[in-house]
C-alpha positions in Angstrom: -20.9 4.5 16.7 -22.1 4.7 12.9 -22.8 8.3 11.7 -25.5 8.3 9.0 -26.3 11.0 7.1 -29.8 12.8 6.2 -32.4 9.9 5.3 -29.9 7.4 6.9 -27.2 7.6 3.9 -23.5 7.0 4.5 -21.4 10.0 5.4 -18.2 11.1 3.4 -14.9 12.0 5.6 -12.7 12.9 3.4 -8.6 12.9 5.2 -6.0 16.1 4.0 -2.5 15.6 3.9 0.0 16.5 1.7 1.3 13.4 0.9 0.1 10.2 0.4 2.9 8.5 2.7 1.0 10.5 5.5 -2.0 8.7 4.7 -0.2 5.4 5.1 2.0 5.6 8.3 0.2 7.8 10.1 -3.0 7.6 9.5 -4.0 4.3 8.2 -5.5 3.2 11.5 -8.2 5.9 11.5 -8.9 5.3 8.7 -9.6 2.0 8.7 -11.9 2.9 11.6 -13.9 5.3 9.6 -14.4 2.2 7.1 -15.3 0.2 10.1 -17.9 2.4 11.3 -19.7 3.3 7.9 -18.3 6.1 6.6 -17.4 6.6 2.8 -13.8 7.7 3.1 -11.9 9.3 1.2 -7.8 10.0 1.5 -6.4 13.3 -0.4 -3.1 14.2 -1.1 -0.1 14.4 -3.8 -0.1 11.0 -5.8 2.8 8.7 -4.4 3.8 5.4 -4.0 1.1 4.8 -1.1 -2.1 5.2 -2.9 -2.5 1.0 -3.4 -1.9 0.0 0.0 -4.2 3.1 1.0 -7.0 2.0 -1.2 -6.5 -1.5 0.0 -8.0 -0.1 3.3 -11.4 0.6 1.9 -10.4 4.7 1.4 -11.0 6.1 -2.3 -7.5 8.2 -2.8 -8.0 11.4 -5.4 -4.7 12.7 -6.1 -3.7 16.3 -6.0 -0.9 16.5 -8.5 0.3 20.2 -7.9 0.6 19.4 -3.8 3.9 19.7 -2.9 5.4 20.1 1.0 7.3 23.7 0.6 5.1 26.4 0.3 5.9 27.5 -3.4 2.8 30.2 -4.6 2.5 29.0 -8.2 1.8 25.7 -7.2 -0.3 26.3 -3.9 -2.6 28.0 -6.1 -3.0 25.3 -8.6 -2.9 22.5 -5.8 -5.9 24.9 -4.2 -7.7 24.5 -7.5 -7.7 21.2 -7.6 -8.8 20.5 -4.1 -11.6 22.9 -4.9 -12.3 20.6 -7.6 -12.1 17.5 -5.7 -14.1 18.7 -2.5 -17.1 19.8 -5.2 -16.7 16.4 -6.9 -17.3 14.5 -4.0 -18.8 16.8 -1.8 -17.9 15.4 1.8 -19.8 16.0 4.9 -16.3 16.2 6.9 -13.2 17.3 5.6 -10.2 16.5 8.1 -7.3 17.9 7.9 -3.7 17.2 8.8 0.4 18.4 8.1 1.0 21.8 8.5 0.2 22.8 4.8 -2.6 21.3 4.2 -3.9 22.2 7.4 -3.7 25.5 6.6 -5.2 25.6 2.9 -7.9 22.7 3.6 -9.6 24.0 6.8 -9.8 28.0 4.5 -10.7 25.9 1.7 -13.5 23.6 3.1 -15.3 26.2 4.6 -15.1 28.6 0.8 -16.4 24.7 -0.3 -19.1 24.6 1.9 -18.1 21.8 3.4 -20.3 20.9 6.7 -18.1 19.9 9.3 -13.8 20.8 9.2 -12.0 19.4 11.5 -8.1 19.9 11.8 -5.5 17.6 13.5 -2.1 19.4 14.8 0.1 17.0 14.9 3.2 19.7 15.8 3.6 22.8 15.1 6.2 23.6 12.8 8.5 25.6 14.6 10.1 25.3 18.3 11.6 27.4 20.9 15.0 27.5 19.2 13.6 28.5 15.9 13.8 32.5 15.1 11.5 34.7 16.2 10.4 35.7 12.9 9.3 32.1 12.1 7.9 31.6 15.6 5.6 34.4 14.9 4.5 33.2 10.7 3.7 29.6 12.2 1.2 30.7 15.1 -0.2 33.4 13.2 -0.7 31.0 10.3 -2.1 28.4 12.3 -4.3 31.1 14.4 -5.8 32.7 11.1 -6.7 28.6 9.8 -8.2 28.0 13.0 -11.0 30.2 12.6 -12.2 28.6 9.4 -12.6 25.2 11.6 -15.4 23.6 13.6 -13.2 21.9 16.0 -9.2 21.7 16.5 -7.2 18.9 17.9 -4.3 18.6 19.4 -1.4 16.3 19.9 0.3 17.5 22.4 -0.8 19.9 25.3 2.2 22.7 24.7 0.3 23.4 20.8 -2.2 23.2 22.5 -1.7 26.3 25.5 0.6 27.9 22.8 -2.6 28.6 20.6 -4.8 29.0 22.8 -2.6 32.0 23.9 -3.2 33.5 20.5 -6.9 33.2 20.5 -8.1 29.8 19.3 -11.2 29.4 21.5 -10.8 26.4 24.3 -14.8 25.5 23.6 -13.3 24.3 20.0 -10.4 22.5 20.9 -9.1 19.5 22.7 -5.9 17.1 23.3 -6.3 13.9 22.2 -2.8 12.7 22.2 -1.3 10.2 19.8 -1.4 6.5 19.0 -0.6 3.7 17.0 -1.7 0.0 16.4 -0.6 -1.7 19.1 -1.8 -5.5 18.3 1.2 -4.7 15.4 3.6 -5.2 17.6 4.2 -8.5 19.9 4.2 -8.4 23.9 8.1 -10.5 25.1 7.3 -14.0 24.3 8.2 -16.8 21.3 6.9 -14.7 18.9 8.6 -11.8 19.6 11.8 -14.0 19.5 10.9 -15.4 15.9 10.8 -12.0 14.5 13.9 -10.2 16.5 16.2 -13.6 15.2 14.7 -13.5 11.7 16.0 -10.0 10.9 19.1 -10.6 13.4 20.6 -13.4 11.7 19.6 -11.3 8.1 21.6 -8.2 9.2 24.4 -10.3 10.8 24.0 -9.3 14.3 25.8 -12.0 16.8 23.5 -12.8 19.4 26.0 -11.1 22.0 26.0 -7.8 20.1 23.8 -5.6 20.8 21.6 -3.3 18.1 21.0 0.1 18.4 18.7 1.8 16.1 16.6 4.7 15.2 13.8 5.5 12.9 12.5 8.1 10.6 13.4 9.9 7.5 16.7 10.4 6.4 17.2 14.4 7.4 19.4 16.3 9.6 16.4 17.4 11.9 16.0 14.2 13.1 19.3 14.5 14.6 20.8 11.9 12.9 24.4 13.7 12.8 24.6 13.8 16.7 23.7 10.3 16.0 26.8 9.4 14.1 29.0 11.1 16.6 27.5 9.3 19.5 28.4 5.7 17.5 31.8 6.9 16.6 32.3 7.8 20.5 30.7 4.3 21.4 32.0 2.3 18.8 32.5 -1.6 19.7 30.1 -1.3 22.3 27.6 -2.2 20.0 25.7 -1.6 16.2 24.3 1.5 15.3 22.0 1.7 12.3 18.8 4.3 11.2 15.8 2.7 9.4 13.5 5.4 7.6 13.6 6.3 3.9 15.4 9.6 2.1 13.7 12.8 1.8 15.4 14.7 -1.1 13.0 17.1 -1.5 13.3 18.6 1.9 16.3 21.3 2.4 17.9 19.1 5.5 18.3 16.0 3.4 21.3 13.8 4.1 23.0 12.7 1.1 25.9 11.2 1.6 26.3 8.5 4.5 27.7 9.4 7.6 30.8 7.3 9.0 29.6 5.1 12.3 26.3 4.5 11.0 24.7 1.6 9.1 21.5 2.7 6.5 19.0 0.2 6.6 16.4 2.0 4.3 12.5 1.7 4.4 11.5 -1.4 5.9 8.3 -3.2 5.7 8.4 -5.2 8.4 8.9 -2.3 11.4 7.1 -4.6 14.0 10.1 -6.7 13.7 13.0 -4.6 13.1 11.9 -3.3 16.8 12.0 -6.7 17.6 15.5 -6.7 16.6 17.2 -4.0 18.6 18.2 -3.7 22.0 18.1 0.3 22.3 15.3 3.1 20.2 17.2 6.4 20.0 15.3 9.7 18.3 17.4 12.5 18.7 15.3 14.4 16.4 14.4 18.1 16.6 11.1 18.7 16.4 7.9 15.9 16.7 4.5 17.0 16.6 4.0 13.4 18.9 6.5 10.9 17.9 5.7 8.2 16.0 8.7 6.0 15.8 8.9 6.4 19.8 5.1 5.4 20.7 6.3 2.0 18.5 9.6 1.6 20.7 7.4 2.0 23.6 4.9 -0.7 22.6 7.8 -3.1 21.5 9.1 -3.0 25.0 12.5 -1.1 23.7 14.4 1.0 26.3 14.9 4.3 24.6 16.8 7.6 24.7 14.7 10.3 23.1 15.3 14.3 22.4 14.3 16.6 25.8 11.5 18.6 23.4 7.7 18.5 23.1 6.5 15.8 21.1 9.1 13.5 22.7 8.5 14.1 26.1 5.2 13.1 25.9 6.4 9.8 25.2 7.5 9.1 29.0 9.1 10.6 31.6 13.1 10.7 32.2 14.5 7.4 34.1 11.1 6.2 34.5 10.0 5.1 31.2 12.9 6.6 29.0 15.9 8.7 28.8 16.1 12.3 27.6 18.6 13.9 26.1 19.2 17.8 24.6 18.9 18.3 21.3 21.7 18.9 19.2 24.3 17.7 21.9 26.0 14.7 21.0 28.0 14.6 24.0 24.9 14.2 26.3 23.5 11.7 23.6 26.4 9.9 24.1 25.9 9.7 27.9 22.6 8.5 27.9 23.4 5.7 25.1 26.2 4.5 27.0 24.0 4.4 30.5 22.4 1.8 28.6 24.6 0.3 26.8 26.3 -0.8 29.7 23.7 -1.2 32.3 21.3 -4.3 31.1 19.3 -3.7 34.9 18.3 0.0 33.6 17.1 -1.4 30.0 15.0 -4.2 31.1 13.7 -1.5 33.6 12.9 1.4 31.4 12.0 -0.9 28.4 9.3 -2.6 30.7 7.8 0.4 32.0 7.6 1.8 28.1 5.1 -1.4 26.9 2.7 -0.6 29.8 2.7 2.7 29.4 2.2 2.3 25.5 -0.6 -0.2 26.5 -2.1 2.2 29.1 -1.8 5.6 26.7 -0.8 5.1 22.7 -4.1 3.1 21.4 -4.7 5.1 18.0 -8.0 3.1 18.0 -9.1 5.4 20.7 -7.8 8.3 18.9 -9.5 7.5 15.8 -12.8 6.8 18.3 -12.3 10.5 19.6 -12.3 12.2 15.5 -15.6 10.4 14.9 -17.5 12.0 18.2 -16.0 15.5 17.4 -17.6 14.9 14.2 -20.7 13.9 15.8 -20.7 16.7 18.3 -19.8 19.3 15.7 -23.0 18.0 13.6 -25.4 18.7 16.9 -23.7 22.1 17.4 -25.0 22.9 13.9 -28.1 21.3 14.2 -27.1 19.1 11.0 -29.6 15.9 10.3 -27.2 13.3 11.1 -27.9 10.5 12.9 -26.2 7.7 15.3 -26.9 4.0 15.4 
């Protein structure tokens, strides 16, 4: 489906986040489908490492230098400035937006722009059941209040979904569209798959009798990475244990020094075959919006042992296509690594019924598909002059 624009001209998307490693890792496929499909599109967020490898996509990247991830008011209101600024320079027909943040300022924003169509992504709400009440309550009345500047909300997961909906975002506005990633990145069990898992085997110096157990994401407690260590300290000689995913200083939780069981591999280029590599996926992270790192396990075939939380739990469903585990308990982590750790029957099980599920439910492809009718559908509900070819 191309959307065209009044006279048949191009639309502009323009994408929100607050970062430009957003942009790249977890939204690079939609937009490469927006290029596909005809739309000028444009990626906005703080300046970063990311903005060449976005721009090699076919997205025009404008930097907002004042954007930073904690709210901090002297900076919001110059990083609102320049959005401002932006959103009049290049005037976009749809402004998208994603990360709790920018979510919030771009939906108000857009519409004070006069932007046509705003569409927001929640891709987890930023606080869980465990959290305090008091930020409970600022995160759904924050995300409540941005709703209503928006044409159309989507969600990730169906529990932001009912949550919201419970304080007054209208259902005729919103709908689940899950999560996904590129799945022809990573290789179904076969010859290839076994080029890539011994190229980075034999490079880390894993025997071939050893097996690898490794998680993914950025270096903070939150992910659960502590409960981590203890599990490998519990389980050491059993096998490897090693996290993948760069530091995050600027966030309060950062992990600084290294902790004692675990090996850091850093960022990593070549995820499709580091997954190749290992022979167990653990997350026990604390809060996902939808997780990421565990729709890639899934498509890589790995058998996994994920937190028992929303945004996790969408990724399968306990001892059919995963394990769950509490958060924060490193005991019960320890449990469920060591089930499979030392029964190979129950990995090739779960890891098998993870691919076809991924197959069946994590194309971001369709995703992407579903942000371009909302787009479309938002445009007839307005009665803009846009067009479908």
């Amino acid at each position: 489906m191309r959307l065209r624009g009044e006279d048949g001209r191009p639309l502009r998307v323009a994408h929100l986040t607050t970062v430009d490693m957003s942009l790249h890792l977890l939204l690079s496929t939609e937009l490469t489908v927006d290029v596909e499909h005809g739309l000028t599109t444009y990626g906005l967020s703080a300046p970063g490492p990311y903005r060449q490898r976005i721009e090699h996509l076919g997205v025009h990247h404008r930097p907002l230098p004042s954007l930073t991830r904690a709210w901090q008011p002297a900076a919001d209101l110059a990083a609102a400035r320049e959005l401002l600024s932006v959103l009049r320079e290049i005037r976009p027909d749809v402004l998208h937006t994603h990360n709790p943040k920018t979510g919030v300022l771009g939906r108000v924003l857009g519409r004070l722009a006069r932007v046509p169509v705003v569409v927001n992504t929640c891709h987890g709400l930023w606080a869980q059941a465990h959290d305090p009440l008091a930020k409970r309550l600022l995160v759904r009345g924050a995300e409540a209040f941005a709703a209503r500047f928006s044409h159309a909300e989507l969600y990730q997961n169906a529990e932001d979904h009912r949550t919201l909906a419970r304080w007054g975002v209208p259902a005729r506005r919103a709908r689940v569209v899950g999560n996904g990633v590129d799945l022809d990145r990573f290789p179904a069990p076969g010859p290839a798959r076994d080029a890539l898992r011994t190229a980075v085997r034999d490079r880390l110096g894993v025997r071939d009798d050893e097996l690898l157990v490794g998680g993914v994401g950025r270096r903070v407690a939150e992910k659960g990475i502590r409960e981590y260590a203890e599990a490998a300290r519990a389980l050491a000689g059993k096998a490897r244990f090693v996290w993948i995913g760069p530091d995050d200083p600027d966030k309060p939780d950062a992990l600084r020094v290294a902790e004692a069981g675990l090996e850091f591999l850093g960022s990593r280029d070549d995820m499709p075959a580091v997954y190749a590599a290992l022979d167990v996926f653990v997350l026990p992270s604390y809060r996902e919006g939808f997780s990421r790192s565990g729709m890639e396990a899934a498509a890589s075939g790995l058998p996994m042992v994920l937190s028992d939380i929303r945004g996790c739990r969408e990724i399968g469903t306990h001892d059919q296509h995963l394990l769950l585990a509490p958060a924060a308990d490193a005991a019960a982590l320890t449990g469920a690594l060591d089930r499979l750790l030392t029964e190979p029957a129950l990995r090739n099980r779960l890891g098998t019924a993870a691919r076809r599920r991924a197959l069946e439910q994590f194309d971001q492809r369709t995703v992407a598909r579903i942000s371009l009718e909302t787009y479309a559908a938002v445009a007839r509900r307005r009665g803009l002059p846009w067009t479908t070819d």
